[in-house]
Backbone as JSON, one array per atom type, in Angstrom:
{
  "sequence": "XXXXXXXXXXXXXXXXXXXXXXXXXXXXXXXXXXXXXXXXXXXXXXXXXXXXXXXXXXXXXXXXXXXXXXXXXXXXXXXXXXXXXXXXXXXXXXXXXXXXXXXXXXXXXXXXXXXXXXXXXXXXXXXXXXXXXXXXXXXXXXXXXXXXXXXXXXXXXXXXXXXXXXXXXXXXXXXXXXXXXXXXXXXXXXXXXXXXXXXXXXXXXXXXXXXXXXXXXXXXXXXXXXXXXXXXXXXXXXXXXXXXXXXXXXXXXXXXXXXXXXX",
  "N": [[-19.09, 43.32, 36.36], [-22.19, 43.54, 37.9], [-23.48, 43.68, 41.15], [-25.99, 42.01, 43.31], [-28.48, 41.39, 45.95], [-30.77, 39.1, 47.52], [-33.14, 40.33, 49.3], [-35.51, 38.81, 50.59], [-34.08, 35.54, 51.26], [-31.92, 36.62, 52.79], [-30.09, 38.82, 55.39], [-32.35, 38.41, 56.98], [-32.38, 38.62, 59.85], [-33.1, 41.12, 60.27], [-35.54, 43.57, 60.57], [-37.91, 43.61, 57.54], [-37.27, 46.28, 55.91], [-35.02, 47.52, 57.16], [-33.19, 45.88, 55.83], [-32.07, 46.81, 53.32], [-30.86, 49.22, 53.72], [-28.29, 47.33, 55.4], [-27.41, 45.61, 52.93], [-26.44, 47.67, 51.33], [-24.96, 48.83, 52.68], [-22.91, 47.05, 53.5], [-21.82, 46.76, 50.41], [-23.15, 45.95, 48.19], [-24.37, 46.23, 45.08], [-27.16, 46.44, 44.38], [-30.36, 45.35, 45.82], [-32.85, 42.52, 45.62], [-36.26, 40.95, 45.47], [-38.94, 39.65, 46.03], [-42.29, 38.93, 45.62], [-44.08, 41.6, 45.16], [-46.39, 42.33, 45.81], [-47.74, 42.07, 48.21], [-46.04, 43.66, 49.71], [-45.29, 47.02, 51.34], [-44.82, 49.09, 48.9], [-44.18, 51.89, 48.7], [-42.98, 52.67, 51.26], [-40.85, 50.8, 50.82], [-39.54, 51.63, 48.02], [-38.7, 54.22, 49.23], [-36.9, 53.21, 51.19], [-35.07, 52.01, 49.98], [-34.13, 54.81, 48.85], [-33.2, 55.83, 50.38], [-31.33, 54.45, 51.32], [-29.46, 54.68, 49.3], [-28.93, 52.81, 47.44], [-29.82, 50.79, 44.44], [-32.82, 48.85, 43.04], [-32.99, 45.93, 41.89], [-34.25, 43.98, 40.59], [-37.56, 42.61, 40.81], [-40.61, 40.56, 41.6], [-42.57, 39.41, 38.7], [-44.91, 38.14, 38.01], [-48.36, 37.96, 38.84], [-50.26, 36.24, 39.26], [-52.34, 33.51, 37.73], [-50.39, 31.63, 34.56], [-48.64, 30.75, 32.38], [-48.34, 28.19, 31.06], [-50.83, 27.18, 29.97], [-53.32, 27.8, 27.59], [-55.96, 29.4, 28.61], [-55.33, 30.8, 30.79], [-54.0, 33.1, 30.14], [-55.01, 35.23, 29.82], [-55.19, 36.45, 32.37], [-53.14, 36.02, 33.21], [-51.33, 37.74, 31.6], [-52.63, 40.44, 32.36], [-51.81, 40.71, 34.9], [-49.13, 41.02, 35.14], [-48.95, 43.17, 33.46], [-49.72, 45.19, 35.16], [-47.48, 44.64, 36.77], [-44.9, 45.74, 35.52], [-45.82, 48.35, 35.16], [-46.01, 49.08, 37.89], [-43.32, 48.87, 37.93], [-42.14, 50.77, 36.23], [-42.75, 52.6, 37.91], [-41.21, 52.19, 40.13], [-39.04, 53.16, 39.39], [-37.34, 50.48, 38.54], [-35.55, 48.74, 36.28], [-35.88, 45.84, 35.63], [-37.64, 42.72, 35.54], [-38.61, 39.52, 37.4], [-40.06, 36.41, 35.53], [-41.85, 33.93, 35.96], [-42.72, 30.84, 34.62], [-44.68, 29.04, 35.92], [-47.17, 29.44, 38.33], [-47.12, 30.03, 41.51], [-47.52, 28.89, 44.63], [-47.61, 30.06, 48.37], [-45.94, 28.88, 49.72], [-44.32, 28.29, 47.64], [-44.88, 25.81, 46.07], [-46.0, 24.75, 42.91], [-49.0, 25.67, 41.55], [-50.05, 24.77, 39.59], [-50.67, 22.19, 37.32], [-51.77, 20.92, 34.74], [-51.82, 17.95, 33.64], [-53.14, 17.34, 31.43], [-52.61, 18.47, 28.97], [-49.37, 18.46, 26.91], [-46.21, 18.28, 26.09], [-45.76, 20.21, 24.19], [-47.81, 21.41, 23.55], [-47.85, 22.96, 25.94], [-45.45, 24.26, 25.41], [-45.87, 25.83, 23.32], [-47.93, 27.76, 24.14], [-46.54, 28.79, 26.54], [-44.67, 30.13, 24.48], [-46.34, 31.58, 22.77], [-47.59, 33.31, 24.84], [-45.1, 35.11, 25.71], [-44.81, 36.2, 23.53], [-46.83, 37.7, 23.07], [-46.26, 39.35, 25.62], [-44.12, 40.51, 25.24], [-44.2, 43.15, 23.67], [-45.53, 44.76, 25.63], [-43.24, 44.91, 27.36], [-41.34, 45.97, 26.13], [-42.48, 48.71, 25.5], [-42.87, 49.64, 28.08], [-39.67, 49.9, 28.72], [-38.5, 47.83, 29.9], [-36.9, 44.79, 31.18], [-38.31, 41.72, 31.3], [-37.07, 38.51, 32.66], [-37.3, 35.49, 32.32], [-37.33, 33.29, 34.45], [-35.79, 29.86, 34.63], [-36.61, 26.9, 36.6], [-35.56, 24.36, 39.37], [-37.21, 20.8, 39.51], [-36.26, 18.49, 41.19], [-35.46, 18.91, 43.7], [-37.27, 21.4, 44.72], [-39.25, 22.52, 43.28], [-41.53, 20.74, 42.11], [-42.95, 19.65, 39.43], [-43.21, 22.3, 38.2], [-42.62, 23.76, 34.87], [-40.91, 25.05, 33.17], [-37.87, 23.94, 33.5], [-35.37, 23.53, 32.48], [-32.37, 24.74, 30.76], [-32.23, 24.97, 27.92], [-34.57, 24.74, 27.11], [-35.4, 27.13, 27.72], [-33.79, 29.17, 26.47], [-34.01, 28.58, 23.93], [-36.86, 29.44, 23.95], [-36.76, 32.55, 24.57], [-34.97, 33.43, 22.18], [-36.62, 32.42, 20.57], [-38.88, 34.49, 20.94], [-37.87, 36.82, 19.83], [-36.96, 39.39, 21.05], [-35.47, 42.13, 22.71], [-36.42, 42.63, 24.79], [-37.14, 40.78, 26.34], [-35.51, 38.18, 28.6], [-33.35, 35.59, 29.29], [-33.42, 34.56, 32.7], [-30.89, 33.27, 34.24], [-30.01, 30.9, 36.61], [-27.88, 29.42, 38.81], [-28.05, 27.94, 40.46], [-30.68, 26.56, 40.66], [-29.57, 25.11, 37.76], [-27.61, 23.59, 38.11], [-28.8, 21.83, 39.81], [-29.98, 20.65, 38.03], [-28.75, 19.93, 35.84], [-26.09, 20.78, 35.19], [-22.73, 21.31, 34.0], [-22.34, 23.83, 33.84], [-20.32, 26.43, 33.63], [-19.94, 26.43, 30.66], [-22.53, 26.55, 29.58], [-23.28, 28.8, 30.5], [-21.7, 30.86, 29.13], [-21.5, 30.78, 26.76], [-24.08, 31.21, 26.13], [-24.68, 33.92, 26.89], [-25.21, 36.22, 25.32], [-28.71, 36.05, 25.72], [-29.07, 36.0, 28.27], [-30.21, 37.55, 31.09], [-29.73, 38.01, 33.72], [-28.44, 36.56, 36.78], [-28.16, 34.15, 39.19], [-27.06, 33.05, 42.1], [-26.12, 30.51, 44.32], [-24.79, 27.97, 46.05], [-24.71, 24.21, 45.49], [-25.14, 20.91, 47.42], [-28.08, 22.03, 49.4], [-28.57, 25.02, 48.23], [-27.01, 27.25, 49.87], [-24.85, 29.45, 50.78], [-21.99, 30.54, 48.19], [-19.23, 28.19, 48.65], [-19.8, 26.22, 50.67], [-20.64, 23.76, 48.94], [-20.73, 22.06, 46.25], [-19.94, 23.55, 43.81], [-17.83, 25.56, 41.97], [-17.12, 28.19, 42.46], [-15.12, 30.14, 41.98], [-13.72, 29.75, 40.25], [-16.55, 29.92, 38.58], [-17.11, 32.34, 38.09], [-14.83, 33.66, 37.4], [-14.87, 32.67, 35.09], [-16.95, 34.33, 33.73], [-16.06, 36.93, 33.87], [-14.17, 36.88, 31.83], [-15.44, 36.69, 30.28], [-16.54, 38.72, 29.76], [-19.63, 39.47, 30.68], [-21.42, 41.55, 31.8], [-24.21, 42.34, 33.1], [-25.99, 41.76, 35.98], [-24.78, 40.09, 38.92], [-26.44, 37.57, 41.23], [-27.35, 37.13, 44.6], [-28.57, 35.16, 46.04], [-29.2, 32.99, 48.45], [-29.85, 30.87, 50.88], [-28.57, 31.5, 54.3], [-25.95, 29.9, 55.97], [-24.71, 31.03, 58.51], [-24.28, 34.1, 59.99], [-25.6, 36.62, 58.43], [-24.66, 38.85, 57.36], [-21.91, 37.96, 57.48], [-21.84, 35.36, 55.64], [-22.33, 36.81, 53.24], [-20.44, 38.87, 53.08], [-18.39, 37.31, 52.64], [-19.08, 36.07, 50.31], [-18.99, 38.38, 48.33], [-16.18, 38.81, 48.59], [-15.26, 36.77, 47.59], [-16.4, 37.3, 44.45], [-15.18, 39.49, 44.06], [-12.43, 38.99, 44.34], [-11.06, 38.25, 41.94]],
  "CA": [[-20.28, 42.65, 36.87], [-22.78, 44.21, 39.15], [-23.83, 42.51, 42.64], [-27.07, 42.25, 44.24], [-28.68, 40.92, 47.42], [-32.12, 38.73, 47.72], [-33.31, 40.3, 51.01], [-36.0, 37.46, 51.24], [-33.12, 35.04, 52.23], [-30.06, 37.01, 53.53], [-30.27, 39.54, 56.31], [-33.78, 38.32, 57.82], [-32.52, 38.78, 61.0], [-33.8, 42.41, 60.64], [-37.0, 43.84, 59.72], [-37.68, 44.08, 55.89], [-37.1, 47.59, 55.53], [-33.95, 47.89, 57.1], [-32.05, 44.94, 55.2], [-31.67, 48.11, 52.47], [-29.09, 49.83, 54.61], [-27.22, 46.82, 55.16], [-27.22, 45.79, 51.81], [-25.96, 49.21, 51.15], [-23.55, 49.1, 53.5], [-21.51, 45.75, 53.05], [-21.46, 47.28, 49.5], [-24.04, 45.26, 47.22], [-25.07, 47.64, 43.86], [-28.91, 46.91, 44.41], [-31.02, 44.39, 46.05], [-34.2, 42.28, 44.66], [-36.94, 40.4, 46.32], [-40.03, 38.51, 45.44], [-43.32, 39.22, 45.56], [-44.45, 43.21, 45.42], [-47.82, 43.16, 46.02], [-47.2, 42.26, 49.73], [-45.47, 44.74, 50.28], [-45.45, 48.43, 51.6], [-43.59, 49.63, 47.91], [-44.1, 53.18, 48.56], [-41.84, 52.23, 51.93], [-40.01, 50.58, 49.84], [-38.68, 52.39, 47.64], [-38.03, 54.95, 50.31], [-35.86, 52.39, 52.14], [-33.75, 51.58, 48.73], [-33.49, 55.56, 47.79], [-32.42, 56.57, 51.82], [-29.97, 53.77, 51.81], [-28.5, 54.51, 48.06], [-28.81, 51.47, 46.59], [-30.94, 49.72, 43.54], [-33.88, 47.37, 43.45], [-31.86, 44.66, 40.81], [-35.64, 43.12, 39.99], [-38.5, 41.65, 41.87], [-41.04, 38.8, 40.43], [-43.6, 40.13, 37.77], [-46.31, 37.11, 38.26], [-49.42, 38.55, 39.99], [-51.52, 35.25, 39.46], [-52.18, 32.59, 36.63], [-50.05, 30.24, 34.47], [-48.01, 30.71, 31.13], [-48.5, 27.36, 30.34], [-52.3, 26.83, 29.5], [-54.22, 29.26, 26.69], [-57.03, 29.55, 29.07], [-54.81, 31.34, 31.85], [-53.05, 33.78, 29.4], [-55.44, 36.68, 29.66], [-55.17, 37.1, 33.7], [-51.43, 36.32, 33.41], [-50.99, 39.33, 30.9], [-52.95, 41.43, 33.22], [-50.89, 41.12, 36.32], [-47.57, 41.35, 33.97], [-48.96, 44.4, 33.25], [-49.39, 45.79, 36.42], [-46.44, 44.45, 37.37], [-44.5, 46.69, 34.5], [-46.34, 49.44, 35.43], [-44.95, 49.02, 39.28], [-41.32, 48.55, 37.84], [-41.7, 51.96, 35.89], [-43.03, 54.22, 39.05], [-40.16, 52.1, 41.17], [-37.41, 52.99, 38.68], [-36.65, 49.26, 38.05], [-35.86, 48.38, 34.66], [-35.8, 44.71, 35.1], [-38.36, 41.98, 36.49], [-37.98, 37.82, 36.84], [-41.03, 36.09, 35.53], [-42.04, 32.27, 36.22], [-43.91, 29.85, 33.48], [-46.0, 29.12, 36.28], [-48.12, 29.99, 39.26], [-46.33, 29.23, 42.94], [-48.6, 29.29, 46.03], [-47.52, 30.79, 49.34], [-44.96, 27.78, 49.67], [-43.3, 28.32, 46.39], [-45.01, 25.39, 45.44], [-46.28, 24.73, 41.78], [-50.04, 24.99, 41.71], [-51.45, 23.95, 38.62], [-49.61, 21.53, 36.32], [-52.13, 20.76, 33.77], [-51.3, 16.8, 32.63], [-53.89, 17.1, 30.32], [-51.46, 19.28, 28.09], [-48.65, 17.8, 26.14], [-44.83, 19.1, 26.25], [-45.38, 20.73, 22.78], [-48.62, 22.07, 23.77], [-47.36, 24.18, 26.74], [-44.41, 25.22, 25.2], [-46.51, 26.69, 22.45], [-48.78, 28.46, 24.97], [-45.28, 29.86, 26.51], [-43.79, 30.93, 23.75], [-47.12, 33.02, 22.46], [-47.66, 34.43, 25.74], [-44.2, 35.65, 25.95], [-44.91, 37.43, 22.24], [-47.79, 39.21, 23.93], [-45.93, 40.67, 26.91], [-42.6, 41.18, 25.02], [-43.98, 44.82, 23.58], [-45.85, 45.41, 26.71], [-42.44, 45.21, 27.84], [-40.13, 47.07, 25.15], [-42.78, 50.01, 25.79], [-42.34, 50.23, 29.38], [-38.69, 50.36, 28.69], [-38.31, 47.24, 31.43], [-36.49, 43.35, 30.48], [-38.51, 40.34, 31.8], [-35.97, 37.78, 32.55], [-37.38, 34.59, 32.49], [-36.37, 31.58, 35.15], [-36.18, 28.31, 34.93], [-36.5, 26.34, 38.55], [-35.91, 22.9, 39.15], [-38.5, 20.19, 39.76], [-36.1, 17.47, 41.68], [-35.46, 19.34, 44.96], [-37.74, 22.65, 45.25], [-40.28, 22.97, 42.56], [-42.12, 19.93, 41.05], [-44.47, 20.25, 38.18], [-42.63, 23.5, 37.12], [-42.47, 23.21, 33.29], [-39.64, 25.89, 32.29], [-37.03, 23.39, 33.82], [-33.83, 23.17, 31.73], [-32.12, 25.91, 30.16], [-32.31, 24.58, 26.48], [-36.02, 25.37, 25.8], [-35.38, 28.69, 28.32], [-32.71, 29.8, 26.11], [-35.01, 28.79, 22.66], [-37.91, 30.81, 24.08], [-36.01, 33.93, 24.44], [-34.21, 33.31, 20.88], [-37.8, 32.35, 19.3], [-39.63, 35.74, 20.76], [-36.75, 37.95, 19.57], [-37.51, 40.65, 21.72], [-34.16, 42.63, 23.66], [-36.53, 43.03, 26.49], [-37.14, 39.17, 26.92], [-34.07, 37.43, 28.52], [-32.91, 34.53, 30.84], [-32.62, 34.28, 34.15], [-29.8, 31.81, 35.05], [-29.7, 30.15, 38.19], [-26.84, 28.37, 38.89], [-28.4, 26.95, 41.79], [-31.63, 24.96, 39.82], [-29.53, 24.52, 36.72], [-26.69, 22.67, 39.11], [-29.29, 20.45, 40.25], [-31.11, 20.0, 36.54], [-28.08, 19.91, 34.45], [-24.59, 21.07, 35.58], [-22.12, 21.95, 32.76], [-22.62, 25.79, 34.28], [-19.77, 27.8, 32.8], [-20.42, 26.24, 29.07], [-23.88, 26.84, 29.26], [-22.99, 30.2, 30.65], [-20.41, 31.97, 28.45], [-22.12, 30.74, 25.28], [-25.14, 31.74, 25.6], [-24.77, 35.58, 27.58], [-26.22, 36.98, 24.39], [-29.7, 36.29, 26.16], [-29.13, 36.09, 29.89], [-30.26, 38.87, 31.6], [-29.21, 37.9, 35.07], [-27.92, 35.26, 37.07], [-28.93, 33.9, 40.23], [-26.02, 32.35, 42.66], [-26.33, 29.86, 45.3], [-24.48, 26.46, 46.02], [-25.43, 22.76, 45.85], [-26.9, 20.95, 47.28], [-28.46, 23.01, 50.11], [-29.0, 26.44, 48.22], [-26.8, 27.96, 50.63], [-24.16, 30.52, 50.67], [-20.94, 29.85, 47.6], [-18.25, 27.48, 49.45], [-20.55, 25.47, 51.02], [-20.99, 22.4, 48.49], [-19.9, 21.72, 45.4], [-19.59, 24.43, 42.7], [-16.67, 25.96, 41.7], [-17.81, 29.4, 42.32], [-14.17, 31.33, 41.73], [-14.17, 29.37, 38.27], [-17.27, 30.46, 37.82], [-16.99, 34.48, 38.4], [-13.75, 33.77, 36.63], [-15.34, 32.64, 33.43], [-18.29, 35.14, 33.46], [-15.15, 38.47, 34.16], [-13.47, 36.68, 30.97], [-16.57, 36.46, 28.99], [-17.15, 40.17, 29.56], [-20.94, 39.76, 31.58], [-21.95, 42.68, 32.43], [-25.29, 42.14, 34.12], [-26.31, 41.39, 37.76], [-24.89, 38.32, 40.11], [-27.7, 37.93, 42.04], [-27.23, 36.69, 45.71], [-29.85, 34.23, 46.52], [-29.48, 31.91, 49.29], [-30.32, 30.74, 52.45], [-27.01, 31.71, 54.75], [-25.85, 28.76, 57.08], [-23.65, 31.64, 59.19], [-25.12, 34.82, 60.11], [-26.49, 37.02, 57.03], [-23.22, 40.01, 57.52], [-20.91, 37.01, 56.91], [-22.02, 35.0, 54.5], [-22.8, 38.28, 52.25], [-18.83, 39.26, 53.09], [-17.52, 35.91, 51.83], [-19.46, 36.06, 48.61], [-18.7, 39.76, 48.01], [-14.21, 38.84, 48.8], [-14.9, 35.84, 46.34], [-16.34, 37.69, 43.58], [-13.79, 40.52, 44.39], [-11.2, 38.11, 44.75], [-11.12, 37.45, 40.74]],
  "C": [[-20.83, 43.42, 38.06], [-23.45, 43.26, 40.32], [-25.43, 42.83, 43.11], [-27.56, 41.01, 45.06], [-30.22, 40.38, 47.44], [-32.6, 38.95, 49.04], [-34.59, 39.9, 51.11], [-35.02, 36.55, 51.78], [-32.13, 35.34, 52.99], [-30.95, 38.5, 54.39], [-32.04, 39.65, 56.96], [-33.57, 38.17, 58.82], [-33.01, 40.16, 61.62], [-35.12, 42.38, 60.02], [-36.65, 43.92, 58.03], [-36.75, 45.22, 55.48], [-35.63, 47.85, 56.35], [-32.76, 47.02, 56.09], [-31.27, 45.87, 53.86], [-30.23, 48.62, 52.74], [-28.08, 48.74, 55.11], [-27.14, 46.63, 54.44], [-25.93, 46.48, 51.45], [-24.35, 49.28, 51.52], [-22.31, 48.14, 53.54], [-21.29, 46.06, 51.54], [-21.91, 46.97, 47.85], [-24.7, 46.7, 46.16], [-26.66, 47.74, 43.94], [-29.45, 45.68, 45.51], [-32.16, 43.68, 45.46], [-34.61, 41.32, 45.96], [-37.65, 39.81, 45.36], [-41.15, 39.36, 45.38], [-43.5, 40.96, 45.9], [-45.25, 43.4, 46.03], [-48.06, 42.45, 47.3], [-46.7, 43.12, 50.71], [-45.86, 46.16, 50.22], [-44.33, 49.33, 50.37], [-43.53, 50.85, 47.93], [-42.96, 53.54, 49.8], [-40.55, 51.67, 51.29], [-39.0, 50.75, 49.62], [-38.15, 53.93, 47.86], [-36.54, 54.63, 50.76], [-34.8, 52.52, 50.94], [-33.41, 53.77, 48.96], [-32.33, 56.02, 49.59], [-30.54, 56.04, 51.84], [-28.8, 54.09, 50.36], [-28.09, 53.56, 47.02], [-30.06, 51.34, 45.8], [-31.44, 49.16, 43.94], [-33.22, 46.56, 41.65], [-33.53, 44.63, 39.72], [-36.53, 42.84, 41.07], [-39.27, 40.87, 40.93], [-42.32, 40.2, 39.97], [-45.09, 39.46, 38.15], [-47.39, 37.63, 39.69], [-50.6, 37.04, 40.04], [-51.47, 34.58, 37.84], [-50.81, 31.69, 36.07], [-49.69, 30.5, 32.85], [-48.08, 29.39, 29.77], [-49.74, 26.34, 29.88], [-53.01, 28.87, 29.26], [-55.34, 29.9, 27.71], [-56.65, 30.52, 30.47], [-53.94, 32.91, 31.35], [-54.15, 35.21, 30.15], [-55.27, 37.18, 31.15], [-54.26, 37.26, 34.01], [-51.0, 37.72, 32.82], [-51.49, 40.38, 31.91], [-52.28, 41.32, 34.52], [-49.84, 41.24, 35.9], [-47.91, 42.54, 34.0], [-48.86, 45.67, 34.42], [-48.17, 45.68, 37.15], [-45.21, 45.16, 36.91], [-44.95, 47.84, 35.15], [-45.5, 50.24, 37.01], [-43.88, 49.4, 38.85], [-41.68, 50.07, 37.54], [-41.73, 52.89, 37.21], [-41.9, 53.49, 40.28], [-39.32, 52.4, 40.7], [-36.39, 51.66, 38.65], [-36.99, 48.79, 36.83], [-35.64, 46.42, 34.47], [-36.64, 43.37, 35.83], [-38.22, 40.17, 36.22], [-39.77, 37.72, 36.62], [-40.46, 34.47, 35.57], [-43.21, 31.93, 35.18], [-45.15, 29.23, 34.68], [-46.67, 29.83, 37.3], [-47.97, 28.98, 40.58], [-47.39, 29.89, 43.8], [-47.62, 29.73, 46.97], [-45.93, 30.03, 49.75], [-44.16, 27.86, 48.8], [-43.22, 26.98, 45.44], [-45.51, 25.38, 44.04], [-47.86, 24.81, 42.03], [-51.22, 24.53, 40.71], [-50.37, 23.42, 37.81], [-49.95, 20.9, 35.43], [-51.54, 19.61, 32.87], [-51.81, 16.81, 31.75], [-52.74, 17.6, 28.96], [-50.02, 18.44, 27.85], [-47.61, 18.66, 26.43], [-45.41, 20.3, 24.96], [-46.83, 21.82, 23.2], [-48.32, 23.21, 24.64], [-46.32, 24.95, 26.59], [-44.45, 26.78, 24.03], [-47.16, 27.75, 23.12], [-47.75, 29.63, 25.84], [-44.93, 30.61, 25.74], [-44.95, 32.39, 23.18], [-47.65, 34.17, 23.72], [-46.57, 35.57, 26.06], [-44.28, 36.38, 24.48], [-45.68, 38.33, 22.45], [-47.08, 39.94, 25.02], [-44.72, 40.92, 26.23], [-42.98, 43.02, 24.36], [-44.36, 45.33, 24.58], [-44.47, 46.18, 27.59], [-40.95, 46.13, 27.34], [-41.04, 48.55, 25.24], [-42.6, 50.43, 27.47], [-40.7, 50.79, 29.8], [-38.18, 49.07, 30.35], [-38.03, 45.67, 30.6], [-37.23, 42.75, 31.37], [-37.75, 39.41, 31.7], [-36.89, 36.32, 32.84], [-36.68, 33.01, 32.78], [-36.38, 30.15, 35.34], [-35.84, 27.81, 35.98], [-36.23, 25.07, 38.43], [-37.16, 22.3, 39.93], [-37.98, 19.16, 40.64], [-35.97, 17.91, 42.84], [-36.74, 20.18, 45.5], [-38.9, 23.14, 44.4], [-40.64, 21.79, 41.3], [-43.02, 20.2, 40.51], [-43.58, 21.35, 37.86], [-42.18, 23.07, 35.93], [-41.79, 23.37, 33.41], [-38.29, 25.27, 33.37], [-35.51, 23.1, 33.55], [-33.92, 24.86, 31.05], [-31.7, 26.4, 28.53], [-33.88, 25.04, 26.17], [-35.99, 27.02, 26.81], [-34.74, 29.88, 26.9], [-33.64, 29.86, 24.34], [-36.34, 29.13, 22.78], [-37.59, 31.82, 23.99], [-35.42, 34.01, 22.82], [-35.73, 33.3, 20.07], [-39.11, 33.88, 19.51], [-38.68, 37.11, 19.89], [-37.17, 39.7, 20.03], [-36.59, 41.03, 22.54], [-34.74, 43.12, 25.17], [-37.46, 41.12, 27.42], [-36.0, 38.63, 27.06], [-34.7, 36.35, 29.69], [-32.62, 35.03, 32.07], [-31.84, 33.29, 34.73], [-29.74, 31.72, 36.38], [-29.2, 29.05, 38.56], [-27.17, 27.47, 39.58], [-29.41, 25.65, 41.14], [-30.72, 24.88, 39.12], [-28.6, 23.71, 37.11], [-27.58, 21.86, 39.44], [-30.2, 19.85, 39.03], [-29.86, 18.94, 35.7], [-26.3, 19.63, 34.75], [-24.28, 21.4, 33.94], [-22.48, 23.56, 32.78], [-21.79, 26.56, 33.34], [-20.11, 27.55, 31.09], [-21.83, 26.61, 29.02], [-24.32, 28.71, 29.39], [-22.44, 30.8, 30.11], [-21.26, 31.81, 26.94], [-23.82, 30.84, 25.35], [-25.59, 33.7, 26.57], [-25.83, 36.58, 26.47], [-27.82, 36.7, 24.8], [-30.06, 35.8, 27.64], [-29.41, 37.44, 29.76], [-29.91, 38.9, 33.26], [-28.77, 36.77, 35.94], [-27.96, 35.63, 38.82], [-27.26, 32.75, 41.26], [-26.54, 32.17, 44.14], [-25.28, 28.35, 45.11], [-25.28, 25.07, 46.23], [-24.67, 21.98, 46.53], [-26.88, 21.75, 48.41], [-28.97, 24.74, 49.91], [-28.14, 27.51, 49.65], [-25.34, 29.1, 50.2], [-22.42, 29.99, 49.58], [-20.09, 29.59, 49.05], [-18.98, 26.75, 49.75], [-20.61, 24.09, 50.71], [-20.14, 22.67, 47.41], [-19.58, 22.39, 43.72], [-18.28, 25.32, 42.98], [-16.26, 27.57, 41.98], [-16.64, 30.68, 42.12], [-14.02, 31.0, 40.32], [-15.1, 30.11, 37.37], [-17.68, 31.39, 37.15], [-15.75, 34.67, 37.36], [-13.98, 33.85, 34.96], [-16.21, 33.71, 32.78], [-17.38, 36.8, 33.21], [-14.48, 38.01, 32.47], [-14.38, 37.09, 29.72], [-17.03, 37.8, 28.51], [-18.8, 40.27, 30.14], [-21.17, 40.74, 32.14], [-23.33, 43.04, 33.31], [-25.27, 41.85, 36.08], [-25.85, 39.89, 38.31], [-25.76, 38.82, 40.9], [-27.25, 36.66, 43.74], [-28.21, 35.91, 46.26], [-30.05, 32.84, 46.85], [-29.58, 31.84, 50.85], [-28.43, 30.35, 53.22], [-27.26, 30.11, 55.96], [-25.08, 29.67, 58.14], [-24.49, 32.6, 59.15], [-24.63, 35.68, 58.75], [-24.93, 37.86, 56.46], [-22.26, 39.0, 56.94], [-20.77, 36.24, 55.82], [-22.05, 36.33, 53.17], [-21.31, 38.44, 52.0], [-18.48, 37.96, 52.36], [-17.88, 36.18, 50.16], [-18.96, 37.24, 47.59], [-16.75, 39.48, 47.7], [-14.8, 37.82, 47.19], [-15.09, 36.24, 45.32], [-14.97, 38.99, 43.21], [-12.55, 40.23, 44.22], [-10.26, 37.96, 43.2], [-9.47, 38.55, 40.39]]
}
């Protein structure tokens, strides 16, 4: 299993651009972030190549909404650009969201008019249009489902049963899951079963504890179980580090790093 570091929540006690070199240096294989087109990426991916480390992923969504027909064509076009980015950063893998989060990371369109069946249809054919965009760039879109009871209401792609039969119904090896233990602990639970049997279309996995989203140990996941089941299962993809530390950034990072280590 390979490790990486969300330096939006962990080491923001430095500037952006250095959190790279720690990263780096406590011994994480890449890092990922959020939003690109904020950022100085030609700095960037300076900072990643100085320090020696990967960019894991960052988010694909430049604007619009997966789950209304009428939003598809502006969503494809910032997907695309957002592909385009990944190739000239040398990242082969980006998270996408079913919808469209404002500045807050709230939800901002949630379209009641639309029916379950309706938006899942509107998902699933948008994700057949960007899946060659994305087998020619040579780059996986991992698509994440969030929850809606703590941190993101109105977000459709909520559970990891129609996540898991979107990815299965585009059949495309560069469309996967993004697991996140953290929403699917507060959607669902039943983590390692949901996890070991379905790896054949994860593409990455997202670790945090509940409740609080904060650093494993914390609350109430199992999180040496969990690493345990995922080393058994053979997972080979990215743990992804993504939470808000209650201890300073160096420490928390070390704990998570011994525990996966620990196995």
């Amino acid at each position: 299993m390979k490790t990486s570091v969300c330096i939006e929540m962990i080491y923001t006690e430095v500037p952006f651009l250095e959190r790279f070199e720690k990263a780096a240096r406590q011994g994480f294989d890449a890092v990922e972030f959020w939003n690109w087109d904020n950022k100085d990426m030609p700095a960037v991916k300076l900072a990643a190549q100085k320090a020696g480390i990967k960019i894991a992923t960052f988010q694909s969504n430049l604007g619009g909404t997966l789950i209304h027909p009428d939003h598809r064509a502006n969503f494809v076009s910032g997907i695309k650009k957002s592909l385009e980015k990944a190739v000239e950063m040398g990242v082969t893998s980006l998270f996408l969201l079913s919808d469209e989060l404002g500045d807050d990371r709230s939800v901002r369109f949630q379209f009641p008019e639309l029916s379950d069946d309706a938006k899942y249809h509107s998902v699933l054919d948008g994700l057949k249009m960007l899946a060659p965009l994305a087998e020619k760039a040579g780059v996986t879109l991992v698509l994440e489902p969030l929850n809606v009871l703590v941190d993101h209401p109105g977000y459709y792609l909520n559970g990891s049963a129609i996540g898991f039969d979107l990815v299965r119904a585009v059949e495309s090896p560069n469309i996967r899951l993004l697991f996140d233990i953290y929403h699917l602990q507060v959607m669902e639970g039943n983590i390692i079963q949901k996890l070991t049997s379905n790896l054949d279309v994860i593409g990455h996995i997202h670790v945090a504890d509940v409740p609080g989203r904060h650093q494993p140990g914390t609350g109430e996941l199992n999180y040496r179980n969990i690493f345990k089941a995922l080393k058994d299962a053979n997972y080979q993809g990215y743990i992804g580090f993504e939470y808000e530390p209650t201890i300073p950034s160096e420490e928390a990072a070390a704990s998570s790093l011994a525990l996966l280590a620990g196995l």
